[in-house]
PDB file of N, H, CA, C and O in Angstrom:
ATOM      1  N   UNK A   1       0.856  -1.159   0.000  1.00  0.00           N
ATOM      2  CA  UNK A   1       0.000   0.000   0.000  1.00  0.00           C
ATOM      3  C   UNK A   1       0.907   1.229   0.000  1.00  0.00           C
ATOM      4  O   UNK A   1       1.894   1.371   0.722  1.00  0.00           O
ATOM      5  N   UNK A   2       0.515   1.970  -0.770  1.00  0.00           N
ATOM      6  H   UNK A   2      -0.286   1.854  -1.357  1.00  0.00           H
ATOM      7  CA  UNK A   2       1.499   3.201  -0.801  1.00  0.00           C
ATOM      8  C   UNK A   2       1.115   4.253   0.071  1.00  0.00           C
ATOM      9  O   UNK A   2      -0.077   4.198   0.373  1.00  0.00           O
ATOM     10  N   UNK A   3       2.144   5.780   0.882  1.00  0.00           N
ATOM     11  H   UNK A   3       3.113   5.825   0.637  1.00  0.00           H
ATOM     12  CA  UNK A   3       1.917   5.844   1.697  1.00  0.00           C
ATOM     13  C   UNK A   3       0.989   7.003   1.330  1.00  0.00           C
ATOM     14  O   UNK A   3       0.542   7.647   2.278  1.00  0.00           O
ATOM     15  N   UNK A   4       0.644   7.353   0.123  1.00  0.00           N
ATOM     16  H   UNK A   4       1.008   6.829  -0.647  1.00  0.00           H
ATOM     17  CA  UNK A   4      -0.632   8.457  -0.738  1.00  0.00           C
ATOM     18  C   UNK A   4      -1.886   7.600  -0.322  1.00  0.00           C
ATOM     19  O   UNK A   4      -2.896   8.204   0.038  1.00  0.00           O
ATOM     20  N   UNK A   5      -1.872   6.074  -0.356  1.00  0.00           N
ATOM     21  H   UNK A   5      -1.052   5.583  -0.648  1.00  0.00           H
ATOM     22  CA  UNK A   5      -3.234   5.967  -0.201  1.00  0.00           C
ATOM     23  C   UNK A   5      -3.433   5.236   0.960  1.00  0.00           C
ATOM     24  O   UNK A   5      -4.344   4.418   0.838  1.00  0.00           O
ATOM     25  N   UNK A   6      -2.735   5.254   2.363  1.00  0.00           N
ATOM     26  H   UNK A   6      -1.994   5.919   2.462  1.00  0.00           H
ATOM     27  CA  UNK A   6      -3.138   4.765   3.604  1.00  0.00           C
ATOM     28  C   UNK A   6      -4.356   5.584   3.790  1.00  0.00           C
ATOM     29  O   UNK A   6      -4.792   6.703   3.519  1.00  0.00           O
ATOM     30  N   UNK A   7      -4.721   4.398   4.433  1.00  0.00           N
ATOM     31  H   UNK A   7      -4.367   3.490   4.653  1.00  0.00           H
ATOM     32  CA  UNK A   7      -6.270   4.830   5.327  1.00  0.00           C
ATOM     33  C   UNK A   7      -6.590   4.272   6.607  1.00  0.00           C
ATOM     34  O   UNK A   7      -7.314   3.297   6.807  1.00  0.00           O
ATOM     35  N   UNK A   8      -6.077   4.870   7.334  1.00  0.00           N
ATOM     36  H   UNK A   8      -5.489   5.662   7.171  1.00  0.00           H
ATOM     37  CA  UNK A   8      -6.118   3.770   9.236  1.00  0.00           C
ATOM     38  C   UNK A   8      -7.440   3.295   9.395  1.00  0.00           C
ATOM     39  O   UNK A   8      -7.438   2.345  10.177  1.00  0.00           O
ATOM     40  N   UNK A   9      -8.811   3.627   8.882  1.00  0.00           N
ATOM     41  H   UNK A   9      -8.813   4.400   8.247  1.00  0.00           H
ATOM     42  CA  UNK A   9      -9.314   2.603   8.927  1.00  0.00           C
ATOM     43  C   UNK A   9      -9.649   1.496   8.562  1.00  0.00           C
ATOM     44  O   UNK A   9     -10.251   0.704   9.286  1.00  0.00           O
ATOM     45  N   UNK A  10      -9.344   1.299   7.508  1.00  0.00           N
ATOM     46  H   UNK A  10      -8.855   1.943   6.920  1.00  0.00           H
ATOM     47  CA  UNK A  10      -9.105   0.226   6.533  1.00  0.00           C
ATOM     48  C   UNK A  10      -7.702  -0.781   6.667  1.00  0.00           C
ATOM     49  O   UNK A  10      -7.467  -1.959   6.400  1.00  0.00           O
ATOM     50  N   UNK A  11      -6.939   0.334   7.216  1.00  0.00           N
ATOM     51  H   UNK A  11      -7.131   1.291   7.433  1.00  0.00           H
ATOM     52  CA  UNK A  11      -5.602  -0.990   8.017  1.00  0.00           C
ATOM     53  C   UNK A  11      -6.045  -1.565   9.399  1.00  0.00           C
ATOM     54  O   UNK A  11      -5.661  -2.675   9.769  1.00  0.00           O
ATOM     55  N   UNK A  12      -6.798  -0.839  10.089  1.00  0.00           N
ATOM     56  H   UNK A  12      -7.110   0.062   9.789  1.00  0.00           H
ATOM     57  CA  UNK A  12      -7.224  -1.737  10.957  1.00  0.00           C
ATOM     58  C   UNK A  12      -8.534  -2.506  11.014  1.00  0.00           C
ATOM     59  O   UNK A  12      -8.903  -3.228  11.940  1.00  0.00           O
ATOM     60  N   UNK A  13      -8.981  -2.323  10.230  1.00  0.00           N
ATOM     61  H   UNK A  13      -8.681  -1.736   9.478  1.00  0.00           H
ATOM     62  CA  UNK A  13     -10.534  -3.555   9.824  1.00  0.00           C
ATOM     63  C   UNK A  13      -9.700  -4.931   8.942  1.00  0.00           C
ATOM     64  O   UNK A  13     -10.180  -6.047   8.746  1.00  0.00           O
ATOM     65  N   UNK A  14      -8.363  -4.438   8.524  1.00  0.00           N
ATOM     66  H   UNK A  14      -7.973  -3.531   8.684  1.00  0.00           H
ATOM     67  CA  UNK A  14      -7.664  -5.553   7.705  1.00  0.00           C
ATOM     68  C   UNK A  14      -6.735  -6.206   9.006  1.00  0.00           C
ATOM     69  O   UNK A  14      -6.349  -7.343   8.735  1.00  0.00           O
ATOM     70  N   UNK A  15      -6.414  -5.843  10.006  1.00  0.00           N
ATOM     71  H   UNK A  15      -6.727  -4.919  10.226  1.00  0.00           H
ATOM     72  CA  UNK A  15      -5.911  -6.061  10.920  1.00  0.00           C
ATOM     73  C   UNK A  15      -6.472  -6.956  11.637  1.00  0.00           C
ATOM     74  O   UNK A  15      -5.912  -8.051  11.694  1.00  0.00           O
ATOM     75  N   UNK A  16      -7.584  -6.767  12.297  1.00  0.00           N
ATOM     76  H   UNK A  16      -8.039  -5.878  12.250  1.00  0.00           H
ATOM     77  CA  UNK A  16      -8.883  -7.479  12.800  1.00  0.00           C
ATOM     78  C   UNK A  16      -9.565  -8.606  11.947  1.00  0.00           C
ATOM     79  O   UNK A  16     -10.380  -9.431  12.359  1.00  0.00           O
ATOM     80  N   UNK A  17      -9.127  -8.490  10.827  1.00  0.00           N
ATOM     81  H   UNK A  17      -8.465  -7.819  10.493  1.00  0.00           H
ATOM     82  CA  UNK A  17      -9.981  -9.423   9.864  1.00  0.00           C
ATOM     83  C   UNK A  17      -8.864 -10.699  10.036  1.00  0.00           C
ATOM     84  O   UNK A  17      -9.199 -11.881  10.124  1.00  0.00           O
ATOM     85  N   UNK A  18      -7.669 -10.270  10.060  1.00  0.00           N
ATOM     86  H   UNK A  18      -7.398  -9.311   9.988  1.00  0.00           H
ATOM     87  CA  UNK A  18      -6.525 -11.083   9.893  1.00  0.00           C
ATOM     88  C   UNK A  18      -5.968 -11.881  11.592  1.00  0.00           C
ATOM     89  O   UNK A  18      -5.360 -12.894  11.939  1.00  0.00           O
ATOM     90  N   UNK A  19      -6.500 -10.912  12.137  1.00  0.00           N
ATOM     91  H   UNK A  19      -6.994 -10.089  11.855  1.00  0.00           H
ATOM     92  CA  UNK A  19      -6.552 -11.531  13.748  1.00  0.00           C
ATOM     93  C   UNK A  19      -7.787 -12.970  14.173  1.00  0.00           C
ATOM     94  O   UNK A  19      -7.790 -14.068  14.730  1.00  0.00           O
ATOM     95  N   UNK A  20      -8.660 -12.075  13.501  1.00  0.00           N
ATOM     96  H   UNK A  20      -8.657 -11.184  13.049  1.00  0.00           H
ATOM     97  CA  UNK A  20     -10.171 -13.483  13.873  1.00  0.00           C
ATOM     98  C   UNK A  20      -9.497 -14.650  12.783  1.00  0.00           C
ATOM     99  O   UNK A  20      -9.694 -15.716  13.367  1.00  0.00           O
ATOM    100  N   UNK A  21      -9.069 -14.834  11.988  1.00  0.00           N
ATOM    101  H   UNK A  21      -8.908 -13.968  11.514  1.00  0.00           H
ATOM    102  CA  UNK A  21      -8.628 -15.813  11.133  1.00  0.00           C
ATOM    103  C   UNK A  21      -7.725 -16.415  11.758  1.00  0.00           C
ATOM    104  O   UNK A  21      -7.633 -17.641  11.829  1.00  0.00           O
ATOM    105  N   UNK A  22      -6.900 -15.528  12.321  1.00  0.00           N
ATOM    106  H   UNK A  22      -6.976 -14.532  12.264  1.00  0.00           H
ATOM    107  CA  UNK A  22      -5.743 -16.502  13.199  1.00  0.00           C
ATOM    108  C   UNK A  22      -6.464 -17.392  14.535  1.00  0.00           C
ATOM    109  O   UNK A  22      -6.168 -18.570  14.734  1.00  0.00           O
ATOM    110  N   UNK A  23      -7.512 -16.585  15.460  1.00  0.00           N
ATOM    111  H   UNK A  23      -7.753 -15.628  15.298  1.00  0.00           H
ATOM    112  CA  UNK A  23      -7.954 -17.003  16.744  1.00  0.00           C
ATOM    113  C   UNK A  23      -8.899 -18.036  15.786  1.00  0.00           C
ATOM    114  O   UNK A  23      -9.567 -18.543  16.687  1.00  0.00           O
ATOM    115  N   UNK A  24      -9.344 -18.618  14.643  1.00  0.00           N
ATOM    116  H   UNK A  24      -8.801 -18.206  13.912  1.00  0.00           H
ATOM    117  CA  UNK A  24     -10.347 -19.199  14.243  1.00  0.00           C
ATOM    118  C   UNK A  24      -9.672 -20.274  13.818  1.00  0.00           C
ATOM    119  O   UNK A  24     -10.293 -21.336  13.780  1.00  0.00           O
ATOM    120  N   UNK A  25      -8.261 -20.248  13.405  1.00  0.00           N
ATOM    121  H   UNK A  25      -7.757 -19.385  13.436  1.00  0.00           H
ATOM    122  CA  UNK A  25      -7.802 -21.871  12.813  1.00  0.00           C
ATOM    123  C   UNK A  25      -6.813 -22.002  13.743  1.00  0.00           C
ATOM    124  O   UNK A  25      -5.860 -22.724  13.449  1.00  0.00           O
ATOM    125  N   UNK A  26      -6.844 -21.300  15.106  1.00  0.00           N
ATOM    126  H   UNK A  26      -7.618 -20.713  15.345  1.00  0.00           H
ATOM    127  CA  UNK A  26      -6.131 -21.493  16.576  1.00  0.00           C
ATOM    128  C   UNK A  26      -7.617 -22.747  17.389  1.00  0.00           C
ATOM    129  O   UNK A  26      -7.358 -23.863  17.840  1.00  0.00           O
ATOM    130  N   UNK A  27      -8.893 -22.187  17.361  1.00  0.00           N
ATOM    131  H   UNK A  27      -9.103 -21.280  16.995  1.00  0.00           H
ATOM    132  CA  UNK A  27      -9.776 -22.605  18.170  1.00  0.00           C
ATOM    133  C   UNK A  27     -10.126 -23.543  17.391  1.00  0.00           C
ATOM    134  O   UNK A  27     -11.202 -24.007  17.769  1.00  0.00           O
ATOM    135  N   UNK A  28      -9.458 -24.391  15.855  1.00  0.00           N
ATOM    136  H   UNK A  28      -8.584 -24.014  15.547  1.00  0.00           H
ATOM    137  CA  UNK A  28      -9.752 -25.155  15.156  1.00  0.00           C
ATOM    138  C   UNK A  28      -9.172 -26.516  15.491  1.00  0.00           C
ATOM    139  O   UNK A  28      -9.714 -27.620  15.429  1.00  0.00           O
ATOM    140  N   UNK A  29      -7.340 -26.017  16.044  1.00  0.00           N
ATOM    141  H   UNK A  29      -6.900 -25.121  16.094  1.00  0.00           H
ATOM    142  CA  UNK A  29      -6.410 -26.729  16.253  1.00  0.00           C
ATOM    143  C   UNK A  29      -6.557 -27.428  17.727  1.00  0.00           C
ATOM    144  O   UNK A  29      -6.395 -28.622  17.978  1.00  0.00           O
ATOM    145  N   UNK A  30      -6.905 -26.380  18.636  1.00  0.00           N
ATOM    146  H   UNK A  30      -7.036 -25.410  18.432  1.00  0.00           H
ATOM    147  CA  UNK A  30      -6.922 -27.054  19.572  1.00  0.00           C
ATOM    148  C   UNK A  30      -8.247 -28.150  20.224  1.00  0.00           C
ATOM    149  O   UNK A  30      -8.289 -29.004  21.109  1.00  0.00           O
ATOM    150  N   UNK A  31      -9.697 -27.308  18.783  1.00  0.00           N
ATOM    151  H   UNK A  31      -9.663 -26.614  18.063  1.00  0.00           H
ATOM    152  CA  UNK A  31     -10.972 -28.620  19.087  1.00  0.00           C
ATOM    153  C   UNK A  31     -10.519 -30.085  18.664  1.00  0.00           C
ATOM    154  O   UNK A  31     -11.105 -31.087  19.076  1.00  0.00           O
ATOM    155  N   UNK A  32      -9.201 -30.132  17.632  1.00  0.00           N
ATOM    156  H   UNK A  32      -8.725 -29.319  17.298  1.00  0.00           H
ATOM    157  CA  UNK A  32      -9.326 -31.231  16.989  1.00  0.00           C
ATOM    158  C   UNK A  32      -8.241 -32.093  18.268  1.00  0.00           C
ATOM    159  O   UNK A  32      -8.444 -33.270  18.569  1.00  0.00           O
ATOM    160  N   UNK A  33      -7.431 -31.489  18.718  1.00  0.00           N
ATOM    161  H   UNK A  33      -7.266 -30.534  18.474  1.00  0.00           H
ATOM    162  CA  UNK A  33      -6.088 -32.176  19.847  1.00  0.00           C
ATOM    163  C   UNK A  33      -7.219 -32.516  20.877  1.00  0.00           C
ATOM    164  O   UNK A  33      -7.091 -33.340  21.783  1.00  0.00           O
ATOM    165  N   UNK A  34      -8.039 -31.974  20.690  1.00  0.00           N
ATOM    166  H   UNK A  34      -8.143 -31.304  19.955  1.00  0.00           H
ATOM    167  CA  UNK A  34      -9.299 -32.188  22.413  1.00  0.00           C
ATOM    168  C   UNK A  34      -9.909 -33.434  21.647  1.00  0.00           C
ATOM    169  O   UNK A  34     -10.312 -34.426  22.253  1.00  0.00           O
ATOM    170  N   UNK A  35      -9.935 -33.345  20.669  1.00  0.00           N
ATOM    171  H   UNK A  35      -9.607 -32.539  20.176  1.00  0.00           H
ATOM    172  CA  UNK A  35     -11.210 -34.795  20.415  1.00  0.00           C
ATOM    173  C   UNK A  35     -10.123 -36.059  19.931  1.00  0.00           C
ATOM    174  O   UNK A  35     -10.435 -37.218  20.205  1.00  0.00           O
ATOM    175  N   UNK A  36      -8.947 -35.797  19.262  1.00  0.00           N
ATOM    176  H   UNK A  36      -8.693 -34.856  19.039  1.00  0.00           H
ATOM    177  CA  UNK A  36      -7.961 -36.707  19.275  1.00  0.00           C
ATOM    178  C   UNK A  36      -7.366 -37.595  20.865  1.00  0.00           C
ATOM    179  O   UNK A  36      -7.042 -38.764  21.075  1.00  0.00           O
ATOM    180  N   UNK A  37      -7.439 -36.345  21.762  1.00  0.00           N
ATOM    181  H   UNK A  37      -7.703 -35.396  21.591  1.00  0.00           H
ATOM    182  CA  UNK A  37      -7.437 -36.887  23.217  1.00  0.00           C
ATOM    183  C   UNK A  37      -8.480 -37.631  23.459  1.00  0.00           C
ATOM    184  O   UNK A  37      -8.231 -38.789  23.796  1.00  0.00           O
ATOM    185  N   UNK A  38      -9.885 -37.226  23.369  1.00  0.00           N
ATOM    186  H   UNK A  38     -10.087 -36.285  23.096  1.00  0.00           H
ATOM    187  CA  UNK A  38     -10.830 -37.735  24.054  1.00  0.00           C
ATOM    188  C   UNK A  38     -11.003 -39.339  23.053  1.00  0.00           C
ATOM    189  O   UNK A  38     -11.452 -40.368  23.557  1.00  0.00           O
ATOM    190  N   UNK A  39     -10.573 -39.243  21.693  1.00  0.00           N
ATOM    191  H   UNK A  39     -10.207 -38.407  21.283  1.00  0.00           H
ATOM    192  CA  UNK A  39     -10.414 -40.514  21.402  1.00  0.00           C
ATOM    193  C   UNK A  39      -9.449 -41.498  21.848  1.00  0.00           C
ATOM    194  O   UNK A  39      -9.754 -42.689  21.780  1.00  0.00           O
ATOM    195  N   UNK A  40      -8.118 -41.075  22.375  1.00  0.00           N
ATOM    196  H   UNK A  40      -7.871 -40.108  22.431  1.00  0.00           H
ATOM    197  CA  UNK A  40      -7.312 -41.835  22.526  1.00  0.00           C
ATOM    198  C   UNK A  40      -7.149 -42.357  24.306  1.00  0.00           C
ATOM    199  O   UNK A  40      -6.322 -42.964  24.986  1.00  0.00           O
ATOM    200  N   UNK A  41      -8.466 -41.702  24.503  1.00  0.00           N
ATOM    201  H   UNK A  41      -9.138 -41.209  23.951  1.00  0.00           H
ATOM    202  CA  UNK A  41      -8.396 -41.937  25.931  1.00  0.00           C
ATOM    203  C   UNK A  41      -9.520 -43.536  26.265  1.00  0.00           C
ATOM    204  O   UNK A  41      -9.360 -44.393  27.134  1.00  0.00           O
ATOM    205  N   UNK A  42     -10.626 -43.432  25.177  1.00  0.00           N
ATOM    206  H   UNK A  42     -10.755 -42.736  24.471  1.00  0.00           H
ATOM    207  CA  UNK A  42     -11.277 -44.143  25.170  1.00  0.00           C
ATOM    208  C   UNK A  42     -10.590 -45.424  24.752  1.00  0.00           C
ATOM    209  O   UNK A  42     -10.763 -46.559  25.196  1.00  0.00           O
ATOM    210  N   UNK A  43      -9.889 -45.058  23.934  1.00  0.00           N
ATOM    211  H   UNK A  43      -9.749 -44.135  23.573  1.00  0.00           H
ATOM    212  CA  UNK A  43      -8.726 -46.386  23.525  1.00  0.00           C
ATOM    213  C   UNK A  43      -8.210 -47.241  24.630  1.00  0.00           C
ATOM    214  O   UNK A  43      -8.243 -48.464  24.768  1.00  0.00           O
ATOM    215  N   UNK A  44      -7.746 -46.335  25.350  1.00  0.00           N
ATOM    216  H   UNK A  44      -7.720 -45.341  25.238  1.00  0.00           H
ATOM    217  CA  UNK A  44      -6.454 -46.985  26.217  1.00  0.00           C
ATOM    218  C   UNK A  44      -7.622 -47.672  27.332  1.00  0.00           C
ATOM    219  O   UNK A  44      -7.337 -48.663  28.005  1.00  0.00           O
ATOM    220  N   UNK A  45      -8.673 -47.136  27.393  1.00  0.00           N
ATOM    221  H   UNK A  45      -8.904 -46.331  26.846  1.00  0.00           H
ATOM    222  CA  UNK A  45      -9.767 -47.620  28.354  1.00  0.00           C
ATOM    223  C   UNK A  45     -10.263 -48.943  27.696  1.00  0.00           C
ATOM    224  O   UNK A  45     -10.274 -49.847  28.532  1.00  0.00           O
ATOM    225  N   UNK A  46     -10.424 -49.098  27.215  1.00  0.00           N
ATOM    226  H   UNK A  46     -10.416 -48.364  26.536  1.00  0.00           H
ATOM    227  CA  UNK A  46     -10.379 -50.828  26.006  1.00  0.00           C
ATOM    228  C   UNK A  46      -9.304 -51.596  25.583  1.00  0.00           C
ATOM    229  O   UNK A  46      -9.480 -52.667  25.002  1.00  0.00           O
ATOM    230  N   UNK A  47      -7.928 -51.027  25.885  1.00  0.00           N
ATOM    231  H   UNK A  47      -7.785 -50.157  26.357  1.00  0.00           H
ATOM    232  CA  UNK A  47      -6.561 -52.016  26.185  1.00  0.00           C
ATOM    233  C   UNK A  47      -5.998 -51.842  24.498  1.00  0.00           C
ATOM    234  O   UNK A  47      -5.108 -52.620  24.154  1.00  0.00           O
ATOM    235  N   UNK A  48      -6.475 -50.914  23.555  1.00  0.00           N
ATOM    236  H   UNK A  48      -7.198 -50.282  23.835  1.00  0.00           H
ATOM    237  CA  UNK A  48      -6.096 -51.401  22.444  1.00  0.00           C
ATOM    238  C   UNK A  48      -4.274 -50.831  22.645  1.00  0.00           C
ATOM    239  O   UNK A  48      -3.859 -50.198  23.616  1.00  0.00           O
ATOM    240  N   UNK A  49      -3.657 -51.157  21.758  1.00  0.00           N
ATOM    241  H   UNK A  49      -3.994 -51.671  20.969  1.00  0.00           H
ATOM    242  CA  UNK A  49      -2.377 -50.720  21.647  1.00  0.00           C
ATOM    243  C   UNK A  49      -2.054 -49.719  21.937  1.00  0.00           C
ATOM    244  O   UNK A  49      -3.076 -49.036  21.881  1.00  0.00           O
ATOM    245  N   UNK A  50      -0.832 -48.803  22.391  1.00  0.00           N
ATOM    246  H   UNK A  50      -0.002 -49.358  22.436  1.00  0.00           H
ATOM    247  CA  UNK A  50      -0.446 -47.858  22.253  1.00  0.00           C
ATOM    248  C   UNK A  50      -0.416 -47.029  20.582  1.00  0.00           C
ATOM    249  O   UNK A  50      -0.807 -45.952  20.132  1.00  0.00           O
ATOM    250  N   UNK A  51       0.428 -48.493  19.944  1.00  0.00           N
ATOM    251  H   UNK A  51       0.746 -49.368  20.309  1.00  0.00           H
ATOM    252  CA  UNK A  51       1.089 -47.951  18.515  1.00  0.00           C
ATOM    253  C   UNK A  51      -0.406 -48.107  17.868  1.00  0.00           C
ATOM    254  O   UNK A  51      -0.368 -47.099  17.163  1.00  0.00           O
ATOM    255  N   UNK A  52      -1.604 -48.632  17.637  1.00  0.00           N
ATOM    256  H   UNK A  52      -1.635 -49.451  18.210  1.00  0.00           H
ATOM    257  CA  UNK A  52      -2.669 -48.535  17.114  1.00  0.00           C
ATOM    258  C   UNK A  52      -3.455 -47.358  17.468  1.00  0.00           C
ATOM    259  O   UNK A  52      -4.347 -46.911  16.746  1.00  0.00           O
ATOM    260  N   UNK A  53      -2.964 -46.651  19.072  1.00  0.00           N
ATOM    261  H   UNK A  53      -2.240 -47.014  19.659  1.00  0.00           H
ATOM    262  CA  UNK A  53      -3.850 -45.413  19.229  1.00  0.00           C
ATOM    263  C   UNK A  53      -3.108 -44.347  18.445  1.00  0.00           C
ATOM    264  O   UNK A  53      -3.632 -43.474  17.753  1.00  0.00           O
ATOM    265  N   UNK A  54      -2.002 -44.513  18.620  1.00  0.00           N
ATOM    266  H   UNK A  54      -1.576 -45.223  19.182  1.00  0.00           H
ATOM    267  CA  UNK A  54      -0.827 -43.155  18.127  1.00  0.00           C
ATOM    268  C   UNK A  54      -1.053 -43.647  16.483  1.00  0.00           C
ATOM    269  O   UNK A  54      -0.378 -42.898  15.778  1.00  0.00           O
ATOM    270  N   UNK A  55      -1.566 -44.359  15.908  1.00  0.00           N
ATOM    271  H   UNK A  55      -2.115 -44.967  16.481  1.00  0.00           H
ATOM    272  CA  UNK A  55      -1.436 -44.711  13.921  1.00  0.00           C
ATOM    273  C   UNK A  55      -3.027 -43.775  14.271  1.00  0.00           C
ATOM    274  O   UNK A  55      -3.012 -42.614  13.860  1.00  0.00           O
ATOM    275  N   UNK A  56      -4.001 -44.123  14.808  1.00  0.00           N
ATOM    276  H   UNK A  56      -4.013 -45.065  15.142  1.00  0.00           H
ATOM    277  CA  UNK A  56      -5.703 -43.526  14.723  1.00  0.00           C
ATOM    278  C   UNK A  56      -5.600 -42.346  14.860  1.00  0.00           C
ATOM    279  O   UNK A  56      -6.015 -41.526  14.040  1.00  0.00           O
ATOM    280  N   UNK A  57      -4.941 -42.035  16.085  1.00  0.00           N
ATOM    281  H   UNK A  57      -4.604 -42.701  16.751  1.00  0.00           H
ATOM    282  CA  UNK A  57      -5.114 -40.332  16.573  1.00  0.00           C
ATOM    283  C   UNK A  57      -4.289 -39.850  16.023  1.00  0.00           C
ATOM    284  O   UNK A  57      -4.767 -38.737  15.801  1.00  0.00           O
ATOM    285  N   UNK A  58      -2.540 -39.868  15.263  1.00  0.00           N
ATOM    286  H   UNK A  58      -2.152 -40.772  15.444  1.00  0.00           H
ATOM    287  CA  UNK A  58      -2.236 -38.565  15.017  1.00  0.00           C
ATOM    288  C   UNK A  58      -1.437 -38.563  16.455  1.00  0.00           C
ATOM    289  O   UNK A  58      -0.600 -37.673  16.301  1.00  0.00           O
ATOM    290  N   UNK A  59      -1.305 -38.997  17.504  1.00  0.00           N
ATOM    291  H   UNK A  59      -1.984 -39.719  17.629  1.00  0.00           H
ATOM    292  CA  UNK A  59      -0.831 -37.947  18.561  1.00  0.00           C
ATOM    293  C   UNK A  59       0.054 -39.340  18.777  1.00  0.00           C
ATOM    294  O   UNK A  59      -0.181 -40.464  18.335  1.00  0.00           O
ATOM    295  N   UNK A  60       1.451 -38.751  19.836  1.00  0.00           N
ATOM    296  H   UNK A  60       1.642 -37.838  20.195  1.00  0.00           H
ATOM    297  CA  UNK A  60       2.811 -39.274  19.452  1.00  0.00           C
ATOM    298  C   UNK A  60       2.551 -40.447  20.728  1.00  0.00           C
ATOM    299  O   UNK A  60       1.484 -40.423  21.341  1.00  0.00           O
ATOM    300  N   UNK A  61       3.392 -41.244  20.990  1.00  0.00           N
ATOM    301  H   UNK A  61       4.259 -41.263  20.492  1.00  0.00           H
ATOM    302  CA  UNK A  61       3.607 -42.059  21.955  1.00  0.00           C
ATOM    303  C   UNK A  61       3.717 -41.389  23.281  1.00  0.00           C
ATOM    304  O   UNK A  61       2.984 -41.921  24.115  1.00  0.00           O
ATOM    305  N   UNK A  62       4.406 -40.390  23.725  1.00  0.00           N
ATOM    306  H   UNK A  62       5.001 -39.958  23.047  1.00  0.00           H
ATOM    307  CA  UNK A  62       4.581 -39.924  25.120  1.00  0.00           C
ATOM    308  C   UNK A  62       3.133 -39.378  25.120  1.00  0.00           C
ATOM    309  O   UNK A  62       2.790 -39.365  26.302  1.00  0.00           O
ATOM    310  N   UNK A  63       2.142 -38.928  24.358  1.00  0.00           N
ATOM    311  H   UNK A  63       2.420 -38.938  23.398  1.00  0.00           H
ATOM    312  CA  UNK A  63       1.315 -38.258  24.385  1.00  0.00           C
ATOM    313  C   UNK A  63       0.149 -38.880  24.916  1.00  0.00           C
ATOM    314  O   UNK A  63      -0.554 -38.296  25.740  1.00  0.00           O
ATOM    315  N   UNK A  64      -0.187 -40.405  24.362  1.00  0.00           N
ATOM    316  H   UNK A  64       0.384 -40.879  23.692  1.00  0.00           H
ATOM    317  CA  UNK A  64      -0.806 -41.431  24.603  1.00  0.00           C
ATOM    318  C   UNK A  64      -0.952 -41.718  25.938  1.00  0.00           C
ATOM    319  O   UNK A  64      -1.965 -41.712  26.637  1.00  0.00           O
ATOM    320  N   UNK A  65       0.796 -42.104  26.342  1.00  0.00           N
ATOM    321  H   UNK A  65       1.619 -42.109  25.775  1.00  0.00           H
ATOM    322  CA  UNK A  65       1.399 -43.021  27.581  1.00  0.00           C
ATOM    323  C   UNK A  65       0.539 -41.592  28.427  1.00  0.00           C
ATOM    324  O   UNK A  65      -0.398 -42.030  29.095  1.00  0.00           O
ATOM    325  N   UNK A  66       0.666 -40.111  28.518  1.00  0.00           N
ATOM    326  H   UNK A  66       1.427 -39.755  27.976  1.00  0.00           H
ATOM    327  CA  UNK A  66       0.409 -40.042  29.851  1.00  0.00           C
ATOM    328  C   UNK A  66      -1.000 -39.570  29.931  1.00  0.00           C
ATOM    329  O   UNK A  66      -1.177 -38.674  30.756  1.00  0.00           O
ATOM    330  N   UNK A  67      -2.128 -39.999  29.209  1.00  0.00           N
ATOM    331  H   UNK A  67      -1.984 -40.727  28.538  1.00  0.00           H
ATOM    332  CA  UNK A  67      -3.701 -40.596  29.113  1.00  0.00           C
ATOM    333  C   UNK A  67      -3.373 -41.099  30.612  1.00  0.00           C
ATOM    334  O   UNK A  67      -2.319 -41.558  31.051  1.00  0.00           O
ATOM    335  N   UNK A  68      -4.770 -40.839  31.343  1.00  0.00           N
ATOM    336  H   UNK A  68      -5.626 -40.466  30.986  1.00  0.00           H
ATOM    337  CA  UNK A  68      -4.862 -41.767  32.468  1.00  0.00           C
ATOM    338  C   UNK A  68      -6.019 -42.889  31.909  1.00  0.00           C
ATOM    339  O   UNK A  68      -6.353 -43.838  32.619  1.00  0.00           O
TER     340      UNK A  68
END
C-alpha cells in the first residue's frame, strides 16, 4: 500500500480481519487435539495398543502413555 493511499481505517478492519482468522484456525487446532485426546483416551480404556492409538489419533507415543 502506498503511503498516498493509507487509510487507518481500513488498516485496521484488515488487521482485525486477519486476527479473527488466526484465533479461528487457533480454536480449530486445539478442538481437533481435544477430540484426538478424548479418542485416545477411550482407547487406552479398552486395552487397544499404544502404537494402534498413536497410527488412529495422530498424537505421538509420550502423548498417549500419559492418558490416564
Amino acid at each position: 500500500m502506498l503511503i498516498a493511499e493509507y487509510d487507518y481505517d481500513t488498516d485496521i478492519a484488515i488487521q482485525r480481519e486477519e486476527a479473527g482468522k488466526i484465533a479461528f484456525a487457533r480454536g480449530i487446532s486445539q478442538g481437533s487435539l481435544q477430540k484426538a485426546l478424548e479418542t485416545a483416551r477411550l482407547m487406552r480404556q479398552r486395552a487397544y495398543p499404544v502404537a494402534e492409538i498413536c497410527l488412529m489419533t495422530g498424537l505421538s507415543q509420550a502423548e498417549v502413555e500419559a492418558l490416564n
